[in-house]
ROSE-4610 file (N, C-alpha, C; in Angstrom, 1 decimal, always signed):
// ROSE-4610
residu = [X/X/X/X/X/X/X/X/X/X/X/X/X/X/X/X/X/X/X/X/X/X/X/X/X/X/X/X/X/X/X/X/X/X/X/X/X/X/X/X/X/X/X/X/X/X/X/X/X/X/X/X/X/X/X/X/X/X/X/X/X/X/X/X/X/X/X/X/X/X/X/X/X/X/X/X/X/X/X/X/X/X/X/X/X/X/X/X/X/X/X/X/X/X/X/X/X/X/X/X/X/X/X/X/X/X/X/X/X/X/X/X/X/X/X/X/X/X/X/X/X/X/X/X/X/X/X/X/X/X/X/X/X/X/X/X/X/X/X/X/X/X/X/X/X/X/X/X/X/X/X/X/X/X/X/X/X/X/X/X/X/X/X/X/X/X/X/X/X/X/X/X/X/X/X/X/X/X/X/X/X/X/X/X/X/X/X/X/X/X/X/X/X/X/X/X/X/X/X/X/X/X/X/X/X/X/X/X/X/X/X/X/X/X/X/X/X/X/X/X/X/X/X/X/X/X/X/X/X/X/X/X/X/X/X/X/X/X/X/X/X/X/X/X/X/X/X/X/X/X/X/X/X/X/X/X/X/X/X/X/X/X/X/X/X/X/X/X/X/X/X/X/X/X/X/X/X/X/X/X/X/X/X/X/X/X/X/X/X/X/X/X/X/X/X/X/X/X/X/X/X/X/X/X/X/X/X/X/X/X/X/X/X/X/X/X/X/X/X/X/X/X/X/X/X/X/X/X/X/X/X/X/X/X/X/X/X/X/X/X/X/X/X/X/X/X/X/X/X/X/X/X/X/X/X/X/X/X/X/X/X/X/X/X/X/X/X/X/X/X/X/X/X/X/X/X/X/X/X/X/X/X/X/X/X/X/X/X/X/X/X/X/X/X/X/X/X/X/X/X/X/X/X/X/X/X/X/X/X/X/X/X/X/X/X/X/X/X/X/X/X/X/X/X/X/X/X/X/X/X/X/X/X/X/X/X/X/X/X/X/X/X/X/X/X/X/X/X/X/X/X/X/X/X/X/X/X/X/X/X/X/X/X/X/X/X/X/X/X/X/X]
num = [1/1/1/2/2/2/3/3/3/4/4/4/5/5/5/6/6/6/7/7/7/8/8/8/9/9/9/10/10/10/11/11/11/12/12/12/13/13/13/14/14/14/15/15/15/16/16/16/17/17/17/18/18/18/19/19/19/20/20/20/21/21/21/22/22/22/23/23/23/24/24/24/25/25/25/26/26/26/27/27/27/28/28/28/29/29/29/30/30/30/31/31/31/32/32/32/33/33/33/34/34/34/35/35/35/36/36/36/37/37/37/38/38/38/39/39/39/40/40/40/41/41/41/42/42/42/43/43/43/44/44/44/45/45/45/46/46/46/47/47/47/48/48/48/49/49/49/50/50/50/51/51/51/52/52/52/53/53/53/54/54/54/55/55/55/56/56/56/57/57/57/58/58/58/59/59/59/60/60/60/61/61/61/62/62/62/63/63/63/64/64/64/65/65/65/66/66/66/67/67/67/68/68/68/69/69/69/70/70/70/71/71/71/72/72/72/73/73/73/74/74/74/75/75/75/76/76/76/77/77/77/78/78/78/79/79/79/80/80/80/81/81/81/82/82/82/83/83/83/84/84/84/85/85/85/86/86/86/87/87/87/88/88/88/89/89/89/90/90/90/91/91/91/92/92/92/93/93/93/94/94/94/95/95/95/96/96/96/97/97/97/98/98/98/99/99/99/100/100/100/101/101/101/102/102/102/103/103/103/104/104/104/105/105/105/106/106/106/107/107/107/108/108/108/109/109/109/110/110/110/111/111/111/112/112/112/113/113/113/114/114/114/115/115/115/116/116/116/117/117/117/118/118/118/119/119/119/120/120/120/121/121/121/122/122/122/123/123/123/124/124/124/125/125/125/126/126/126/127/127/127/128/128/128/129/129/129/130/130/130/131/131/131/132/132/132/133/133/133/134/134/134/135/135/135/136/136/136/137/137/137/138/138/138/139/139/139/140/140/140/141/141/141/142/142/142/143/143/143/144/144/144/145/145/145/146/146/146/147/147/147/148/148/148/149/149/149/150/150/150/151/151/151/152/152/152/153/153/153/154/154/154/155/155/155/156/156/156/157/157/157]
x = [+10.9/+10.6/+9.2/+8.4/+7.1/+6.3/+7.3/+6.6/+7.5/+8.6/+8.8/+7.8/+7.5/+6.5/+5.4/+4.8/+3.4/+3.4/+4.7/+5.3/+5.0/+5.9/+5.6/+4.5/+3.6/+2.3/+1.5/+0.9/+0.6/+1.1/+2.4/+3.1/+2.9/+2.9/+1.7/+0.5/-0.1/-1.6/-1.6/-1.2/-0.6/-1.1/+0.3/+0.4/-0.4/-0.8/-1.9/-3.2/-3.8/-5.0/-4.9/-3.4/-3.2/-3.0/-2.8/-2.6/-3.9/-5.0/-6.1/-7.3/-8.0/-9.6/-9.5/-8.9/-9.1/-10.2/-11.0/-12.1/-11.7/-12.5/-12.2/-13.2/-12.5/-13.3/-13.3/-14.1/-14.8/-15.1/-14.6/-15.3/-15.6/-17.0/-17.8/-17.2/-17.5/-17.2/-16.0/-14.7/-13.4/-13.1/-13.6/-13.4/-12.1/-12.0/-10.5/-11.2/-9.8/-9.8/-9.1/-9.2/-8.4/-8.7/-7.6/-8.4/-7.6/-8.5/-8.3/-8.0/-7.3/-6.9/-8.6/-8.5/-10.1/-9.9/-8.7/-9.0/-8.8/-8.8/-9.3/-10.8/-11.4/-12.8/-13.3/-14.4/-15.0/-14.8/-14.0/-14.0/-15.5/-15.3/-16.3/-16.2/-16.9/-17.0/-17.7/-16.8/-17.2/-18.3/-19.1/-20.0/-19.9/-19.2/-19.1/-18.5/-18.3/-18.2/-16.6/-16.1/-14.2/-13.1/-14.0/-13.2/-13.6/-12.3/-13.0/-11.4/-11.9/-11.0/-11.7/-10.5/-10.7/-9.6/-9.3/-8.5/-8.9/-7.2/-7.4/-7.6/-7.9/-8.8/-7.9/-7.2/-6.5/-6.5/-7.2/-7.0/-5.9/-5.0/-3.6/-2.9/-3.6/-3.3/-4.5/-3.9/-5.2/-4.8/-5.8/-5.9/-7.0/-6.1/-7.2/-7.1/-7.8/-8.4/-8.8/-8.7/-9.2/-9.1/-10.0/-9.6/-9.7/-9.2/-9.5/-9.3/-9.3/-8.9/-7.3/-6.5/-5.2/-5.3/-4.9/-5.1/-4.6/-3.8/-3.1/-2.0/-1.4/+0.0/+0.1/-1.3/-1.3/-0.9/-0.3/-0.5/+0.7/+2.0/+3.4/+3.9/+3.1/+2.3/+1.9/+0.7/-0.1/+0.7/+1.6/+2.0/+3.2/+3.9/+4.9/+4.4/+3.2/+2.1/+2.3/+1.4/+1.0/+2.9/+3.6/+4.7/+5.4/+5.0/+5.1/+4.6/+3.3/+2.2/+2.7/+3.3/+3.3/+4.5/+5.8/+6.9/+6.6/+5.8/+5.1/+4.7/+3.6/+3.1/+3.9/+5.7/+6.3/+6.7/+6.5/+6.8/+8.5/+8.9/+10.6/+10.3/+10.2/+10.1/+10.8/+11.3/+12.8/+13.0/+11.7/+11.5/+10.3/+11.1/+9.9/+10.3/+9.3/+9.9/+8.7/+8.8/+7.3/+7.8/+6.7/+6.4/+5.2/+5.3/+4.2/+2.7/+2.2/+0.9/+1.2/+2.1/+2.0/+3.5/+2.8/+4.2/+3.6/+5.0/+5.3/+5.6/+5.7/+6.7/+6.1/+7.1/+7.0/+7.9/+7.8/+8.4/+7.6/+8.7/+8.1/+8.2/+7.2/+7.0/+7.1/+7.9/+7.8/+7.5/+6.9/+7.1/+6.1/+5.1/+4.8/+5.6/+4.9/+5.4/+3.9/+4.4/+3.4/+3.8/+3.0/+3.4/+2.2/+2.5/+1.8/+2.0/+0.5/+0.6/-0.5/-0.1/-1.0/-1.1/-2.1/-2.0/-3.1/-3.1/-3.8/-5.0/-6.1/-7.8/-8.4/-9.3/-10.3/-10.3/-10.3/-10.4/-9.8/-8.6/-7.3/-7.3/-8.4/-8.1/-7.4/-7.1/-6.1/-6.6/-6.3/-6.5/-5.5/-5.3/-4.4/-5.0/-3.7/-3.7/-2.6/-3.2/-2.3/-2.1/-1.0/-1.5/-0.6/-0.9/+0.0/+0.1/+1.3/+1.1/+2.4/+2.6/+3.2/+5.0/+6.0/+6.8/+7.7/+7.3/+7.7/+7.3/+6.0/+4.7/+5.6/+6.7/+7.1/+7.3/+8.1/+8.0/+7.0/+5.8/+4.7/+3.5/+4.1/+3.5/+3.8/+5.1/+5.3/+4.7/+4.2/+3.6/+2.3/+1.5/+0.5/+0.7/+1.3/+1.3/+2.0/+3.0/+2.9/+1.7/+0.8/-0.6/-1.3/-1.4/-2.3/-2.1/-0.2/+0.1/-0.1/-0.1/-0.5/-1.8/-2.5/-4.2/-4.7/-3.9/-4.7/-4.3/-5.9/-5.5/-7.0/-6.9/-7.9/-8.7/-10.2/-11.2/-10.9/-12.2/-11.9/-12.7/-11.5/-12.6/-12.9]
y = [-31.5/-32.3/-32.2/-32.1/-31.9/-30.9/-30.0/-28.7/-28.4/-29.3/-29.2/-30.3/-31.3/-32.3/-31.6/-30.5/-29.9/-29.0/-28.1/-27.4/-27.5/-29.2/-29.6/-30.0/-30.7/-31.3/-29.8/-28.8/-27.8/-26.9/-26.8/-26.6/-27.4/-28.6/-29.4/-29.3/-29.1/-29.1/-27.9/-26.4/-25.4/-25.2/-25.8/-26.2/-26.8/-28.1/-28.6/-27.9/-27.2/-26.8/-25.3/-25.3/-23.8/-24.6/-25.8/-25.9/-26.8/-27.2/-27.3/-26.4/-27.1/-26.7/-25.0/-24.6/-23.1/-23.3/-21.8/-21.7/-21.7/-22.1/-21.4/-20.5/-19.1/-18.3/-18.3/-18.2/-17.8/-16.6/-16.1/-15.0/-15.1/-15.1/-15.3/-14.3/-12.9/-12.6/-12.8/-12.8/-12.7/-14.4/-15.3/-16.6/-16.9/-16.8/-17.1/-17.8/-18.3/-18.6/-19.0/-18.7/-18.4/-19.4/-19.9/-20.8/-19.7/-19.3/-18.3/-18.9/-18.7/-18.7/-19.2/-20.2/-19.6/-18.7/-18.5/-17.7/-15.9/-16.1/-14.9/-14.6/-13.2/-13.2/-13.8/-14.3/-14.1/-13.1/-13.3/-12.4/-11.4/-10.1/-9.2/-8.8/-9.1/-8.6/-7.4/-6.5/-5.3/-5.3/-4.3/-3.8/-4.2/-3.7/-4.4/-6.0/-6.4/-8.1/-8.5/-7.9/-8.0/-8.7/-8.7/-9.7/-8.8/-8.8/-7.9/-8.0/-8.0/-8.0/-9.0/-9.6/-10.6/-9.8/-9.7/-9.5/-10.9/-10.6/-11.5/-11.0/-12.3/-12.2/-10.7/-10.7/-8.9/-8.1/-8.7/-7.0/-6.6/-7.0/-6.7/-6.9/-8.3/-9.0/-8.6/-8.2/-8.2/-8.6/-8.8/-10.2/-9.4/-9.3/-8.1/-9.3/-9.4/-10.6/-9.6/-9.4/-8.5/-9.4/-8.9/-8.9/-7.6/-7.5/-6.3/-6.6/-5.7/-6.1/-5.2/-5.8/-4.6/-3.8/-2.3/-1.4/-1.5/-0.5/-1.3/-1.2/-1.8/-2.7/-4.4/-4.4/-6.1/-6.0/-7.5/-7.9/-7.7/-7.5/-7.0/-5.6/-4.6/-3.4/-3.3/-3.9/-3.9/-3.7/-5.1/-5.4/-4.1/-4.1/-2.7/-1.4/-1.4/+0.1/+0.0/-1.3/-1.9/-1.9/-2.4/-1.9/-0.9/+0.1/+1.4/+2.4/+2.1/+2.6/+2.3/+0.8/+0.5/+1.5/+1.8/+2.2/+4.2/+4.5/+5.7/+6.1/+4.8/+5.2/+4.9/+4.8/+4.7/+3.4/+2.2/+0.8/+0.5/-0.2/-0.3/-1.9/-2.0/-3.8/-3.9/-5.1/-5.9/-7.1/-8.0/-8.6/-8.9/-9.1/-9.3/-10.3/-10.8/-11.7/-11.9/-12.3/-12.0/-13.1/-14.0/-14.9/-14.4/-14.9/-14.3/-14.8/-15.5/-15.6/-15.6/-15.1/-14.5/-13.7/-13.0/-12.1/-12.2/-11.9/-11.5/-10.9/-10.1/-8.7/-8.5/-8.1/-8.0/-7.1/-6.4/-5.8/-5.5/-3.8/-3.2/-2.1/-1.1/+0.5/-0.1/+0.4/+0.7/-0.6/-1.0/-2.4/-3.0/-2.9/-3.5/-4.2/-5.5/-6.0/-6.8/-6.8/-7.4/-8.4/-9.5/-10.2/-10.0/-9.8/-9.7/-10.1/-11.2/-12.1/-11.9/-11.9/-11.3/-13.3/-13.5/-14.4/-14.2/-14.4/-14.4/-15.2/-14.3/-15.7/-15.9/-15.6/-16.1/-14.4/-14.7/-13.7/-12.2/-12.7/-12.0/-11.2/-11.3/-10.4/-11.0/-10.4/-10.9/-10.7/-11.4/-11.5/-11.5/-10.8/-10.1/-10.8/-10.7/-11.1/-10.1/-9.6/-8.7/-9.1/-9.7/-9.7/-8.9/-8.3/-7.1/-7.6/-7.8/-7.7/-7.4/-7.4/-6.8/-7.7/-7.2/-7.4/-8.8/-8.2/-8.9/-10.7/-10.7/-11.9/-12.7/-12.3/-12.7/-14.1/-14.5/-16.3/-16.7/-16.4/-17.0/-17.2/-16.1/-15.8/-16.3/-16.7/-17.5/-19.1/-19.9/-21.1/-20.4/-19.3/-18.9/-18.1/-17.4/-16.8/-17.8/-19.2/-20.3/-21.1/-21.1/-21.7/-20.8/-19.3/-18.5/-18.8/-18.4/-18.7/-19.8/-20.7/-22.2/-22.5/-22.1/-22.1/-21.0/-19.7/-19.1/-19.2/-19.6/-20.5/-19.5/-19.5/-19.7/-20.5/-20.1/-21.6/-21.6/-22.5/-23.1/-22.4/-21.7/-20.7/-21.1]
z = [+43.6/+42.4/+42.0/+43.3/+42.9/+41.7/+42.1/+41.4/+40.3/+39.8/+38.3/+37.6/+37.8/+37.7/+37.4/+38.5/+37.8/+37.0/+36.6/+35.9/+34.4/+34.4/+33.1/+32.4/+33.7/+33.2/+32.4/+33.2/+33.3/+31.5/+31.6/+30.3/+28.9/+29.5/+28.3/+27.9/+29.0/+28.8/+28.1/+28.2/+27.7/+26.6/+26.1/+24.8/+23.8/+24.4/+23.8/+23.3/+24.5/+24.7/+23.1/+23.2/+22.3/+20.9/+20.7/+19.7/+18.7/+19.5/+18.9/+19.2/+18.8/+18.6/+18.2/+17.1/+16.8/+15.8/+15.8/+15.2/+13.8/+12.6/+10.9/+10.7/+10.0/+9.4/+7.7/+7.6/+5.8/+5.4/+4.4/+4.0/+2.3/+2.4/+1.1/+0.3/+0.2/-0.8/-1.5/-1.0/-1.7/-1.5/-1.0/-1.0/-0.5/+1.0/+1.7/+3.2/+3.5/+4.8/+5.9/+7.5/+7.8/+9.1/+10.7/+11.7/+12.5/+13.8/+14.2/+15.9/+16.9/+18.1/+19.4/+19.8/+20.4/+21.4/+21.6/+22.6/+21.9/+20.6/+20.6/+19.9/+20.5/+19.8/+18.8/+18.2/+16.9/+15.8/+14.4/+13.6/+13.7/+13.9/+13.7/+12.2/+11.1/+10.0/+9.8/+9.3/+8.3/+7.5/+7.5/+6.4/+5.3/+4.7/+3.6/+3.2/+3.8/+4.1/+3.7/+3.5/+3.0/+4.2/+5.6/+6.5/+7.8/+8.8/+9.9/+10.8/+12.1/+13.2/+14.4/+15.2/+16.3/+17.3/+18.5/+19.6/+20.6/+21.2/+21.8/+23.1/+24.4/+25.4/+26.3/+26.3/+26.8/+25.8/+25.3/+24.0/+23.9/+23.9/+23.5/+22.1/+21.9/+20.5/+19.2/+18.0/+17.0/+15.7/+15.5/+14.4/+13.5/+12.2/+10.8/+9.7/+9.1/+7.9/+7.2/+5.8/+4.8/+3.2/+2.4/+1.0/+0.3/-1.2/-1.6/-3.4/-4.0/-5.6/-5.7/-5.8/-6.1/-6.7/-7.0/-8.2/-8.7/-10.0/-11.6/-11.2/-11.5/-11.0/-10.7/-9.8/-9.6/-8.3/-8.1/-6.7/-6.3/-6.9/-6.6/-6.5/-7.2/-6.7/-5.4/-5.4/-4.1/-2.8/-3.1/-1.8/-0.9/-2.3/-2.1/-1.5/-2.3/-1.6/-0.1/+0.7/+1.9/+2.7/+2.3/+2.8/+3.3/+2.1/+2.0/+3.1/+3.3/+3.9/+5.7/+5.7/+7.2/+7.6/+6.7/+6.6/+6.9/+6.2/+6.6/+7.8/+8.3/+9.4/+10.8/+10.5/+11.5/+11.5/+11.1/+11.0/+10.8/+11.5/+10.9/+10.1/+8.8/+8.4/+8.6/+9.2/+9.2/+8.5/+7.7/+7.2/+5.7/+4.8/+3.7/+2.6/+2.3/+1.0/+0.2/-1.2/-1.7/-2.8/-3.2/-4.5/-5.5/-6.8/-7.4/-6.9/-5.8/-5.8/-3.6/-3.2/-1.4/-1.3/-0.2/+0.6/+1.6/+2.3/+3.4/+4.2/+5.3/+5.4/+7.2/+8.0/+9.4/+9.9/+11.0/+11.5/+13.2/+13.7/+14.8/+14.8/+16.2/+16.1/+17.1/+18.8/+19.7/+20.6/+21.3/+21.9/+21.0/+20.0/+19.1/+17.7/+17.9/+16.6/+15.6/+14.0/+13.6/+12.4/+12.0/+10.6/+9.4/+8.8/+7.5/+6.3/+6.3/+4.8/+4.1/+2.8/+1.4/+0.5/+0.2/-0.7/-1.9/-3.6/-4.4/-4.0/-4.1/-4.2/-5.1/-5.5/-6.7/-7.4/-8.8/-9.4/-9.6/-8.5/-9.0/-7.5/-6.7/-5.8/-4.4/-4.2/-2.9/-1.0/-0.2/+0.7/+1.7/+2.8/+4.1/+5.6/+6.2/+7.4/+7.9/+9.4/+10.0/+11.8/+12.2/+13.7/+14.3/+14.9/+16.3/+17.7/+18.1/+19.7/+20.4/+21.4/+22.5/+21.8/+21.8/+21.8/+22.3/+24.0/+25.3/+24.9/+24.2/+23.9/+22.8/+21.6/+20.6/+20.8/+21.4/+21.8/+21.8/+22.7/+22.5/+21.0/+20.6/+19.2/+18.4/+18.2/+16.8/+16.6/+17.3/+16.9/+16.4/+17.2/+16.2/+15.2/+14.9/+13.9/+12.6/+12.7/+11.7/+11.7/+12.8/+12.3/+11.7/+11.9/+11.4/+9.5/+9.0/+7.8/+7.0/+7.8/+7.0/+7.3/+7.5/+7.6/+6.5/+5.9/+5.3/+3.8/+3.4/+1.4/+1.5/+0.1/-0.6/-0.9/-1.3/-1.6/-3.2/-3.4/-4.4/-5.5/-6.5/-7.9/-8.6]
């Protein structure tokens, strides 16, 4: 009895510990933002300042933040491209749905899986979220990856 007792305590604390104190990222130029796992790295931002990459503490997990301007088509364009593109490079989507100001779209290649969300920011250009990880991990991943989606807005244009 003892050691379902510490089980659970242990399982809470877990929990807990995973479901606060995550870091927020900003990124100036495209005006988005995102709260990021602490247990994974520090966004490393790109040269040109459009967002960057975080992994998590096994490097197993990765976490891509971007903005960009869509090309002519717009942002329902865009998103179809980036579909397209995953679908090319071997991706099976199993999942997508899209509104005129976010989408969405997920899938897997091989014991990887990823979710990917697009939402409109300031001045028409849009901003991405991509996280990858191990398959086997999927349970554990979905409370973050619904914190990752309801943490990432836009600031204010």
């Amino acid at each position: 009895m003892k050691h379902v007792a510490l089980a659970v305590v242990l399982a809470l604390a877990t929990a807990q510990a995973s479901a606060g104190d995550w870091k927020s990222y900003g990124n100036a130029r495209y005006n988005y933002w995102i709260d990021v796992p602490t247990d994974f790295s520090a966004i490393e931002e790109s040269g040109n300042g459009d967002g960057g990459i975080a992994l998590s503490v096994d490097g197993n997990a990765r976490l891509a933040v971007w903005g960009s301007y869509p090309s002519d088509g717009g942002f329902a364009k865009d998103v179809k491209w980036r579909i397209d593109q995953d679908e090319a490079d071997g991706w099976s989507v199993a999942y997508q749905r899209q509104k005129s100001s976010w989408a969405v779209w997920s899938g897997s290649k091989g014991n990887r899986v990823y979710y990917e969300r697009a939402i409109l920011v300031c001045k028409e250009a849009v901003a991405y979220f991509r996280l990858e990880y191990d398959q086997a991990r999927a349970k554990a991943f979905d409370p973050i990856v619904a914190r990752l989606a309801k943490s990432f807005r836009s600031g204010d244009c």
